[in-house]
C-alpha positions as CSV (number, residue, x, y, z in Angstrom):
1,X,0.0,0.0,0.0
2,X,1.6,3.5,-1.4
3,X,0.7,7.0,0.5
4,X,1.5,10.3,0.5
5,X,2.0,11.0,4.3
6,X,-1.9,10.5,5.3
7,X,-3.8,10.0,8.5
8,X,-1.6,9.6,11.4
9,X,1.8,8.2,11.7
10,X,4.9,8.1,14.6
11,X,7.9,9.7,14.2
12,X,10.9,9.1,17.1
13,X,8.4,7.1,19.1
14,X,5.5,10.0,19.1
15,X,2.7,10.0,17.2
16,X,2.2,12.3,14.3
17,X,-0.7,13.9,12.8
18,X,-1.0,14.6,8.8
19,X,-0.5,18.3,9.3
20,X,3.0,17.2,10.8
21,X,4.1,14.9,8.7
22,X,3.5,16.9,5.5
23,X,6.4,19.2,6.4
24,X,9.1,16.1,7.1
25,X,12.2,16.7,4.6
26,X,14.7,13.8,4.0
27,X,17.3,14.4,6.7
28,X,20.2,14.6,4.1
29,X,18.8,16.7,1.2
30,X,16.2,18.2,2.3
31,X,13.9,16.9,0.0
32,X,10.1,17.3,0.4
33,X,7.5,16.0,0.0
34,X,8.8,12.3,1.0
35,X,7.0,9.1,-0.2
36,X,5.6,6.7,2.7
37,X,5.2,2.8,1.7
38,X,2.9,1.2,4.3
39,X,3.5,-2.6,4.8
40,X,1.5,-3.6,7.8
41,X,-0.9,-1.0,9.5
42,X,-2.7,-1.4,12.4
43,X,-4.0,1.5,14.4
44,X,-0.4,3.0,13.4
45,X,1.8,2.2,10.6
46,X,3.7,-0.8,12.4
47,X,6.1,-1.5,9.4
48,X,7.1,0.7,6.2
49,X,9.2,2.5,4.1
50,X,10.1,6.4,4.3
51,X,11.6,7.1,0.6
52,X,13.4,10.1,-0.6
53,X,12.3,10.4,-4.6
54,X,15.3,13.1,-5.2
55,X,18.2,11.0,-3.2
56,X,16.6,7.6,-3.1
57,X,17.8,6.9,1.0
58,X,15.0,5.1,2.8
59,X,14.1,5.0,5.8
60,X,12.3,2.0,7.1
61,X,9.6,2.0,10.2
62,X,9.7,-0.9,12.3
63,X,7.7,-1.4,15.1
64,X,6.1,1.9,14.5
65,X,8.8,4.0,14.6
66,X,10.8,5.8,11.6
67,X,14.2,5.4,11.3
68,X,15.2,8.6,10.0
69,X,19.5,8.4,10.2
70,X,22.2,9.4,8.4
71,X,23.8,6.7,6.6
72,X,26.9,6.8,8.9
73,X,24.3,5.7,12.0
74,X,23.0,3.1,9.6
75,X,23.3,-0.6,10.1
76,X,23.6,-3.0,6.9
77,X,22.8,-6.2,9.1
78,X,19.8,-4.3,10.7
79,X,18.8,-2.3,7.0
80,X,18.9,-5.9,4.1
81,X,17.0,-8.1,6.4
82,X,14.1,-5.5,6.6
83,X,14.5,-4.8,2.7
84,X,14.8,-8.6,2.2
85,X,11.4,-9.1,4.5
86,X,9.6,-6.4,2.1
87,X,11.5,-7.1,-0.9
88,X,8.0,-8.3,-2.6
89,X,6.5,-4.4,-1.6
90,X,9.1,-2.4,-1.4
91,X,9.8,-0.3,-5.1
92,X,12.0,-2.4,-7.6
93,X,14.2,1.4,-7.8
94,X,14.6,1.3,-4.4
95,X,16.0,-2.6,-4.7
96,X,18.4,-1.9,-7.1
97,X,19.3,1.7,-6.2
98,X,18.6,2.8,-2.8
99,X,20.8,4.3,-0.4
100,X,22.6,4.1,2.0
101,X,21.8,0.1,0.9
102,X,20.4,-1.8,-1.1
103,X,19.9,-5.3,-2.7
104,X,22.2,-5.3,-5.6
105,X,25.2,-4.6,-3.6
């Protein structure tokens, strides 16, 4: 399921309304509007993708809380298993070209 940043979501562990996350820039170009990839939703996103269309760094949301680091913070044993999980709902662009990882390297 694709959206563009609608109903409410968390971000750092709070809980943010539409209004909020309308103004949320990717943390490393500034980009805006972001893309938001729901995978499972319950009465919050519990597991999704953040994407950057300019940059293409994701950002994935586990447990219902976006992940929002610079690369250097980033984990590649925590990062493929989550894009592995998705792979089937997570953009093919994103596979083969996201950043800071993705599946082709």
């Amino acid at each position: 399921m694709f959206y563009k940043f609608e109903g409410k979501h968390t971000f750092g562990g709070i809980k943010i309304k539409k209004k909020l996350m309308e103004i949320l820039a990717c943390p490393i170009d500034k980009h805006h509007p972001l893309e938001l990839h729901v995978f499972e939703e319950k009465d919050e996103i519990v597991e999704g993708l953040i994407v950057c269309p300019k940059c293409l760094r994701w950002y994935p949301i586990r447990d219902e809380i976006p992940e929002m680091l610079p690369d250097e913070l980033r984990k590649e044993n925590e990062d493929l298993p989550f894009l592995k999980k998705w792979k089937e709902k997570i953009p093919e662009k994103i596979q083969n070209e996201g950043k800071p990882f993705n599946l082709k390297s």
